[in-house]
C-alpha positions in Angstrom: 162.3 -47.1 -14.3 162.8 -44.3 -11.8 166.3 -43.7 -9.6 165.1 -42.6 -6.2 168.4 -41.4 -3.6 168.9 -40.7 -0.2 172.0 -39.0 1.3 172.4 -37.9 5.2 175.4 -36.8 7.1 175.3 -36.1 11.0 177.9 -35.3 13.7 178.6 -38.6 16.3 178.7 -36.3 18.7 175.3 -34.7 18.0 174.2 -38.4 18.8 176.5 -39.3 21.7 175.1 -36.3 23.9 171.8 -37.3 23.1 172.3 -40.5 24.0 174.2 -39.5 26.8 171.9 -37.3 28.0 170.7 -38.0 32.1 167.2 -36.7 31.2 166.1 -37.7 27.7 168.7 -40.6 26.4 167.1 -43.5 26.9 163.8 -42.4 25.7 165.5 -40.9 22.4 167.1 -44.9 21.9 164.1 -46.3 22.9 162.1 -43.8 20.1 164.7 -44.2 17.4 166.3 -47.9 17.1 164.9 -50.7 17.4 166.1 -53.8 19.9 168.1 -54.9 17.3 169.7 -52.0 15.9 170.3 -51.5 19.8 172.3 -54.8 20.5 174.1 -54.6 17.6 175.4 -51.0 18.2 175.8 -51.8 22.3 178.0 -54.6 20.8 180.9 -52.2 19.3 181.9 -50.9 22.8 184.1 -47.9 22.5 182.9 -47.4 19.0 179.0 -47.4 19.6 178.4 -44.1 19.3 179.4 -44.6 15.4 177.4 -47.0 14.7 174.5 -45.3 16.3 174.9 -42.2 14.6 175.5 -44.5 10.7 172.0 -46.0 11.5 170.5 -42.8 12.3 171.9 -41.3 9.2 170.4 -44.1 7.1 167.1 -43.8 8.7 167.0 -40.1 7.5 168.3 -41.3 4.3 165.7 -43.6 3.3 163.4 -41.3 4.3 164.5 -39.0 2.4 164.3 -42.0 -0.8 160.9 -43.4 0.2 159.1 -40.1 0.8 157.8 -39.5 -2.8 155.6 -43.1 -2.0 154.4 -41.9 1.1 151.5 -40.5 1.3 151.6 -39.2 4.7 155.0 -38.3 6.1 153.9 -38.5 9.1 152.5 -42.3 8.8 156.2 -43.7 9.3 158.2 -43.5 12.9 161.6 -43.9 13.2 161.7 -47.8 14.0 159.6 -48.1 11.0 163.0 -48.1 9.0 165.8 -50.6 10.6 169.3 -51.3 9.6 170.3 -54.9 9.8 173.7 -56.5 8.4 174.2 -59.8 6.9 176.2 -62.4 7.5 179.6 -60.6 6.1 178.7 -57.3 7.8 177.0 -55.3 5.2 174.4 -53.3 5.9 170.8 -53.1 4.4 167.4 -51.9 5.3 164.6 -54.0 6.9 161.2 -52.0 6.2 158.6 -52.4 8.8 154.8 -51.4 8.2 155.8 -50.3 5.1 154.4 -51.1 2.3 155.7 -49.3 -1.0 154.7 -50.0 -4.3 156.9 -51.1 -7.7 160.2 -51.3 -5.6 162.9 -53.6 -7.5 165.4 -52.8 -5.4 167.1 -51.1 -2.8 170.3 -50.3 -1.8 172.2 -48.8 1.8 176.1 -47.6 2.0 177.1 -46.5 5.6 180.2 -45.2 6.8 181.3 -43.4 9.6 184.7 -41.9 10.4 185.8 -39.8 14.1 183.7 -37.2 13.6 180.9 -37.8 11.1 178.4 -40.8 10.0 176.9 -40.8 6.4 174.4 -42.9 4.8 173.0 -43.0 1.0 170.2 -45.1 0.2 169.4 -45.8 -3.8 165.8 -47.4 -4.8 165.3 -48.3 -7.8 161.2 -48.1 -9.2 159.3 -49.8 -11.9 
């Protein structure tokens, strides 16, 4: 068994001016989450910006997990990797066109705080 990790760390604000921004924002959402990760994030009102910079941060995170199994870095786009919750509100990961081999299990802690967003993302291998 192998232990593959994932950690990321980003500024909310880095996020909220691109976002925000008159020129680019919506094409950068429109690139990075997908509809759900959108509605769900659009949902926290005057804490959106959080929530879009934690799933950000876990994309970059399990990235940063999965890439060993890639074979092409490049064959993944953002909205390949989408952060759904359950029922209770946790968080996990929702792979799309992504097929990796002799996963058992994998594993996403967000949190987010004024200032910063963090993810970690554990896979466990056969």
């Amino acid at each position: 068994m192998k232990i593959c990790c994932g950690t990321d760390m980003i500024e909310i604000e880095r996020i909220k001016k691109s976002i925000e921004d008159e020129t680019m924002g919506k094409a950068f959402v429109e690139r990075v989450y997908t509809s759900k990760e959108i509605a769900y994030c659009e949902s926290k009102k005057a804490q959106k910006y959080q929530h879009y910079a934690a799933r950000f941060a876990a994309k970059e995170a399990a990235f940063k997990a999965i890439s060993e199994q890639l074979e092409d870095k490049y064959s993944i786009s953002w909205k390949s990797i989408e952060v759904i919750n359950d029922k209770q509100g946790r968080p996990s990961l929702n792979l799309i066109g992504i097929t990796l081999e002799n996963i058992e299990d994998m594993d996403l802690s967000i949190s987010h705080c004024k200032e910063y967003a963090v993810a970690n993302v554990t896979l466990l291998r056969k």
